[in-house]
C-alpha positions as CSV (number, residue, x, y, z in Angstrom):
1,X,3.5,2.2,16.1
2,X,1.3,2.3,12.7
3,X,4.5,3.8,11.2
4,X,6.2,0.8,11.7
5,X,5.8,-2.6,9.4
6,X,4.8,-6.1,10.6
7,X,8.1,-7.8,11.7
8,X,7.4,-10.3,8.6
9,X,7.3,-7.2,5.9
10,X,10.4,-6.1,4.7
11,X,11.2,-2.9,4.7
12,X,12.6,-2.4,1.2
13,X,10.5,-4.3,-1.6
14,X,12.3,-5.5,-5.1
15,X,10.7,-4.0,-8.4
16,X,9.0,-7.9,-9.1
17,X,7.7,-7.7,-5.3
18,X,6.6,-3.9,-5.5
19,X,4.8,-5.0,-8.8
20,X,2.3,-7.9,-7.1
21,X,1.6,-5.4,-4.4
22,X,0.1,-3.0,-7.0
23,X,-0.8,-5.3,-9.1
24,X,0.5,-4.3,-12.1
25,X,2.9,-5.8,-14.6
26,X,6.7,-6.5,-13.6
27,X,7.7,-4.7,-16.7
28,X,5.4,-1.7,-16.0
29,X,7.0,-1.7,-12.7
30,X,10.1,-1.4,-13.9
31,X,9.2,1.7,-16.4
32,X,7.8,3.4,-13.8
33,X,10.8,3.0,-11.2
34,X,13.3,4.0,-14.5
35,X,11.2,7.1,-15.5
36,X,10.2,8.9,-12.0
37,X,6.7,7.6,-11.3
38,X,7.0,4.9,-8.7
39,X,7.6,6.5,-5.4
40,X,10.3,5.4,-2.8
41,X,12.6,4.4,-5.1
42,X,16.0,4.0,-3.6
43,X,18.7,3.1,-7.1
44,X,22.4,1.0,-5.1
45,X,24.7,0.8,-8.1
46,X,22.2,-1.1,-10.5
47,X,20.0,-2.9,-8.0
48,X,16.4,-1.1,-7.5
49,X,14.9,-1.5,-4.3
50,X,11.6,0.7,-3.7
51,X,10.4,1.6,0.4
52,X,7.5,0.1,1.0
53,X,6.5,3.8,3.5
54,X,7.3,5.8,0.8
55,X,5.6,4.1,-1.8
56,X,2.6,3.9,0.2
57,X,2.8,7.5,1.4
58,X,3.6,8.1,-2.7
59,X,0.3,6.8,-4.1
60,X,-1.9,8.4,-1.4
61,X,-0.7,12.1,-2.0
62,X,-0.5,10.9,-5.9
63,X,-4.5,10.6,-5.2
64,X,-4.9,13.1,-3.3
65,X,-3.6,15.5,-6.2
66,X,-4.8,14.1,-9.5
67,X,-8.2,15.1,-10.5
68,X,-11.0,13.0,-10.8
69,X,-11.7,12.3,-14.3
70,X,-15.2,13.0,-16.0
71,X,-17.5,10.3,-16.3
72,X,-19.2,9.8,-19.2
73,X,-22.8,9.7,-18.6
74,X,-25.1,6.5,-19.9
75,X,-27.9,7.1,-22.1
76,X,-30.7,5.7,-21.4
């Protein structure tokens, strides 16, 4: 099933792992998982674990709803 993921990808990432998949800084991962922005974050006690489906699913409507930003046009 596409649902499903590879037998070698864990199902629940840590907030250092989460942060090399979207290439963004650990610490900015960790902001974003402490004020509401990352999605599929699951909180047991003090550990932070984020689901890798929901994260994924997360972003895409998270595109899907932002607006696209103006471009500046170049002048020639």
């Amino acid at each position: 099933m596409e649902d499903e993921p590879r037998t070698d990808e864990p199902y629940f990432l840590t907030v250092p792992e989460t942060a090399r998949l979207l290439r963004i800084n650990r610490g900015r991962a960790y902001e974003m998982a402490n004020d509401g922005t990352l999605p599929g974050v699951v909180r047991l006690g003090r550990t932070i674990r984020v689901d890798r489906n929901r994260l994924i699913d997360g972003l895409g409507e998270d595109q899907k709803s932002s607006p696209v930003p103006d471009q500046k046009r170049r002048r020639s």
